[in-house]
C-alpha positions as CSV (number, residue, x, y, z in Angstrom):
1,X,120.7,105.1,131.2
2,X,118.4,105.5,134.5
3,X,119.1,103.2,137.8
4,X,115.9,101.9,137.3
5,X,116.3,100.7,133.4
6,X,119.9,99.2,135.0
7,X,118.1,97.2,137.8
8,X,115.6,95.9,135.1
9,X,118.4,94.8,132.6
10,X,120.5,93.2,135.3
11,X,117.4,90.9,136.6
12,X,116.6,90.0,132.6
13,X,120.3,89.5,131.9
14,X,122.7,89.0,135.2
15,X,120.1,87.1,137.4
16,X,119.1,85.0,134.5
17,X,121.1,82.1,134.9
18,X,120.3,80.7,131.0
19,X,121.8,83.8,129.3
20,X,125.1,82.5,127.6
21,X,126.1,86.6,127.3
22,X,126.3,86.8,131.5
23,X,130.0,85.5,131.8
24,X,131.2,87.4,128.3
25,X,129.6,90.8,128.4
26,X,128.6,93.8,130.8
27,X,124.9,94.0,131.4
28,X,124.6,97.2,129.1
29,X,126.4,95.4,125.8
30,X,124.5,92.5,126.4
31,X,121.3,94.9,126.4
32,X,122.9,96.7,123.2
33,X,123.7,93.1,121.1
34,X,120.1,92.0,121.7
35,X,119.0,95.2,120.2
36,X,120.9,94.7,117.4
37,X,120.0,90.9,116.6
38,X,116.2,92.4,117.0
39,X,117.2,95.3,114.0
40,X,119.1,92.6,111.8
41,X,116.3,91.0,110.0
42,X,116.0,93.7,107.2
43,X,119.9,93.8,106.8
44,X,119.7,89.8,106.6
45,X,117.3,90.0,103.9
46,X,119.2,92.7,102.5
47,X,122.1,90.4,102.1
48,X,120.2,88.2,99.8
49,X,117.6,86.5,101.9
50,X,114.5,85.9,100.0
51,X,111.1,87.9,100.7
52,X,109.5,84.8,98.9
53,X,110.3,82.3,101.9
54,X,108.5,81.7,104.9
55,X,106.6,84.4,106.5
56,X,106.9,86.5,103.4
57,X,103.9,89.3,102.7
58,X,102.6,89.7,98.9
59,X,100.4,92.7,97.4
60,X,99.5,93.5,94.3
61,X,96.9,95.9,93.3
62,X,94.4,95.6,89.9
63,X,93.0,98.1,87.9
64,X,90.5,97.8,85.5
65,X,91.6,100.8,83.1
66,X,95.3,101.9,82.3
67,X,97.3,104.1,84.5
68,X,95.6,102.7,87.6
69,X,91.9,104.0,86.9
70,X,88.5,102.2,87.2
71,X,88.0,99.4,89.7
72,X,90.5,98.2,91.6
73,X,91.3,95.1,93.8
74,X,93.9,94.2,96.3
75,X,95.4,90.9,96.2
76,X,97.6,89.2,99.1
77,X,96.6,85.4,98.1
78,X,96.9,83.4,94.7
79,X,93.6,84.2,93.0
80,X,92.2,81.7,89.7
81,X,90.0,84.2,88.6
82,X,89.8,88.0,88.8
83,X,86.7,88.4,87.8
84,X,85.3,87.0,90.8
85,X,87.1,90.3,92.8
86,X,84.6,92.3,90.2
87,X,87.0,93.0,87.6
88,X,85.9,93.0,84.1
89,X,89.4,93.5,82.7
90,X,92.7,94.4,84.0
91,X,94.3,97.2,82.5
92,X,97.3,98.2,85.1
93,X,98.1,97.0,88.2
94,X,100.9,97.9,90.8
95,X,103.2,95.5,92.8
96,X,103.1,96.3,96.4
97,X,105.1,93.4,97.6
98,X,106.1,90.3,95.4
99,X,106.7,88.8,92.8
100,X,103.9,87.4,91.6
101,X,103.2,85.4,88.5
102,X,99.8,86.2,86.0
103,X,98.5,84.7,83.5
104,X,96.4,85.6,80.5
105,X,93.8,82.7,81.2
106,X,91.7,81.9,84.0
107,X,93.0,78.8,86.8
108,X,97.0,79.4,86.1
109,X,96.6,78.6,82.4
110,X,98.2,80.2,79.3
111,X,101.1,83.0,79.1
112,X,103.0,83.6,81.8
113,X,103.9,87.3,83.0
114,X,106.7,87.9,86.0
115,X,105.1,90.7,87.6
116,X,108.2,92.0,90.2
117,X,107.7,95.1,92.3
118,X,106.9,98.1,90.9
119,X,104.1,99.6,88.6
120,X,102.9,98.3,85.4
121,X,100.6,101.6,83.8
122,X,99.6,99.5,81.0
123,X,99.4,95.8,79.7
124,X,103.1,96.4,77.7
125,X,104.7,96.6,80.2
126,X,104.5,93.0,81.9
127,X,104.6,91.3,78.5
128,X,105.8,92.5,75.4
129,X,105.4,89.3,73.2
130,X,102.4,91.2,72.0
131,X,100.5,87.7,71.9
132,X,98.2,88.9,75.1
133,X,96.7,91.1,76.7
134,X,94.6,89.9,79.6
135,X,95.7,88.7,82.8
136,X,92.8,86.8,84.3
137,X,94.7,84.9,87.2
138,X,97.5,85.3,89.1
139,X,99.8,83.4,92.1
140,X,102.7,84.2,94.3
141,X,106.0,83.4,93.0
142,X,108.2,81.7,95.8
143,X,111.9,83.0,96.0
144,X,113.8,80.2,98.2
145,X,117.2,80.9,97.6
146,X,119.8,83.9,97.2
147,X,122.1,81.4,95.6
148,X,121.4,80.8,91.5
149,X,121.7,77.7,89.2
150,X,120.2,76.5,86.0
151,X,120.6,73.6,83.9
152,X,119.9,74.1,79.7
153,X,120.0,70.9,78.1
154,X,119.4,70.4,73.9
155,X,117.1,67.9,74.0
156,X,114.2,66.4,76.4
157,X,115.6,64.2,78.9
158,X,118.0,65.9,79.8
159,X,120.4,65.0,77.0
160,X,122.2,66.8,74.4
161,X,124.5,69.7,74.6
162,X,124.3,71.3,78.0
163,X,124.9,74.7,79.7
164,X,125.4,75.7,83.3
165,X,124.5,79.3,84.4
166,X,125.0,80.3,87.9
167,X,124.3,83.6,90.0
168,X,124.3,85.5,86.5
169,X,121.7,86.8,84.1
170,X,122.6,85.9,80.5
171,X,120.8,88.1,77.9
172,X,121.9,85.7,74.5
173,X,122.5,82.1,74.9
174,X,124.1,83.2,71.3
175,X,126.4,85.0,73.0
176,X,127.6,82.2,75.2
177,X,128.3,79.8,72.8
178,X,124.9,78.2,73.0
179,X,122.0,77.6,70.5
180,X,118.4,78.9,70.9
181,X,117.6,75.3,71.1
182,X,116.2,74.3,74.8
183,X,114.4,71.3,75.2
184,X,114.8,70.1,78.9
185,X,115.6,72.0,81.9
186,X,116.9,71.7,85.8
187,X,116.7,75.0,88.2
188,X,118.8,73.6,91.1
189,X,118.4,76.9,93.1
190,X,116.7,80.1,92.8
191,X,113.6,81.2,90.5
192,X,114.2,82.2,86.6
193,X,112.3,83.5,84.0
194,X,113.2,82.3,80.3
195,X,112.7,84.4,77.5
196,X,112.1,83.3,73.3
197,X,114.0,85.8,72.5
198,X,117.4,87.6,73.1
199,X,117.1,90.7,75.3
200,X,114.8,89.3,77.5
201,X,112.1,89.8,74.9
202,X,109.1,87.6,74.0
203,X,107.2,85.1,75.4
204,X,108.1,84.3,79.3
205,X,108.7,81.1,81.0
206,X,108.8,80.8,84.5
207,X,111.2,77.9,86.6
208,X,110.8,77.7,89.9
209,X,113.0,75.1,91.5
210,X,112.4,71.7,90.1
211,X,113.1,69.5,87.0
212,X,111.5,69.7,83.7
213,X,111.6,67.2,81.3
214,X,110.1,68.4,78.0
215,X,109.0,71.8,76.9
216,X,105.6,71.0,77.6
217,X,106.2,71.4,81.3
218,X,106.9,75.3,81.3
219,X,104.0,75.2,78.8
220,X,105.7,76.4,75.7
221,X,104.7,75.7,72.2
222,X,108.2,75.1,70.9
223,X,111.8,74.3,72.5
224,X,113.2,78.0,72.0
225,X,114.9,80.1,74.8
226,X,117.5,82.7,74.0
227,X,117.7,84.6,77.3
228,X,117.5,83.8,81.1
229,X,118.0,86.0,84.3
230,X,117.3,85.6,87.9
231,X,114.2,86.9,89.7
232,X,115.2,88.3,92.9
233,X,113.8,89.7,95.9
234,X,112.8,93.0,95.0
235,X,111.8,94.6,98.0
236,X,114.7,94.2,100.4
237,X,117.7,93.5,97.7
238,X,117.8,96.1,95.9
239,X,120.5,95.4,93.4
240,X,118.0,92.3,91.9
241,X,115.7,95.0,90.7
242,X,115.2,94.3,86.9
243,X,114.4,97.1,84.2
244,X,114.5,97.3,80.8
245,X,117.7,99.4,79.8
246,X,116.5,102.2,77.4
247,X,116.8,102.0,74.2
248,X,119.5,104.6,72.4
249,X,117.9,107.6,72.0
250,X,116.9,107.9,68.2
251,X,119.7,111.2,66.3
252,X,118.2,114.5,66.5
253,X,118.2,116.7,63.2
254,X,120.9,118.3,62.4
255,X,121.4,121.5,63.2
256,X,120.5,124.6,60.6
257,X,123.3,126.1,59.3
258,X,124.6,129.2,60.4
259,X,122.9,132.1,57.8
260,X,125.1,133.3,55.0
261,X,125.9,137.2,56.0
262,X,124.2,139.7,53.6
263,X,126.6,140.9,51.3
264,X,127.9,144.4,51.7
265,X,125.9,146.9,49.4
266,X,127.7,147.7,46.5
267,X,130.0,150.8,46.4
268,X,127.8,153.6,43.9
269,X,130.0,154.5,40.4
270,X,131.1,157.9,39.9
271,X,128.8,159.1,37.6
């Protein structure tokens, strides 16, 4: 390090009389621990801190046709209606930064669609209840928490047989000993997504943190969940990333069989 950097670091940090590191450290691993709190923010949201909360950046990108062709517009805002951005139709889009949450009618209306980082080439692949296929507006999906709790209760008001999920995605209520029966429904921390079926299939339902008395809030038109799982920051924590496992490759055909050897030509009789 040069004598002139040194003389500059001991006036910021020795001369200073309101640094608390004077007394503890020597001026140049005082100037090397505030380099490092500087670089931390990345590892802290690595650790689970949400890209949702404050200060967070969202983009998402439109397309008119599939695999990102036609028209396109950017978004970094909650938008009612993307037609007014020029878009007939929207036929792929790609998640810069997220999540974000669309839906197949215009002012936040209609089926739901968790639309996480990553690219989407065609309207299957952010909904595969194969009820929809628009997405007309869209809005930012706030992730407050790293930590993860739901309430599933059997009937509205919170009554009924109940079940407790925390920091864990659960692919069958079935297979937890609960029915498909959800009428009611507390997210104490974090953001889930609810699906009608098991496997994370079907129609979505989105609960961000809040209370929800009936069915009708999360805008479903019966009480039937079968799977849950967390939405998580999926820029900086990589491990919430969500995909689809793939499905067991279908058997192959059987090999031919080996050919049968010609047969040795037939020894000529003595004549």
């Amino acid at each position: 390090m040069s004598p002139l950097l040194l003389d500059v670091l001991h006036h910021m940090l020795v001369d200073n009389p309101a640094n608390p590191l004077q007394d503890a450290y020597p001026v140049e691993e005082q100037w090397i621990r505030r380099m490092s709190d500087q670089q931390s923010a990345p590892e802290q949201l690595a650790a689970g801190k949400s890209q949702g909360g404050a200060g967070a950046t969202y983009k998402v990108v439109l397309f008119e046709f599939e695999n990102f062709q036609g028209c396109k517009a950017e978004f970094s805002a909650e938008c009612k209606d993307v037609t007014e951005k020029g878009l007939e139709k929207v036929g792929s889009l790609i998640v810069e930064s997220g999540p974000w949450v669309g839906y197949d009618r215009h002012g936040f209306s209609g089926e739901q669609f968790i639309l996480e980082k990553g690219e989407y080439p065609r309207w299957d692949t952010w909904t595969n209840s194969q009820n929809s296929y628009s997405l007309f507006s869209l809005r930012l999906l706030k992730v407050d928490s790293a930590e993860h709790k739901l309430h599933l209760y059997e009937n509205p008001g919170y009554t009924g047989r109940k079940m407790e999920i925390v920091d864990d995605d659960v692919p069958s209520l079935w297979g937890h000993g609960f029915q498909d029966r959800v009428a009611s429904v507390k997210a104490l921390n974090g953001t889930w997504v609810g699906y009608m079926y098991p496997g994370y299939r079907g129609r979505q339902f989105i609960f961000e943190r809040g209370d929800f008395k009936h069915w009708n809030d999360w805008e479903a038109p019966a009480p039937q969940i079968q799977s849950v799982r967390r939405v998580r920051d999926m820029q900086w924590h990589k491990r919430g990333c969500f995909t689809v496992p793939d499905p067991d490759p279908a058997p192959g055909p059987e090999p031919d069989p080996a050919p049968v050897p010609p047969a040795p030509p037939a020894s000529a009789g003595a004549s």
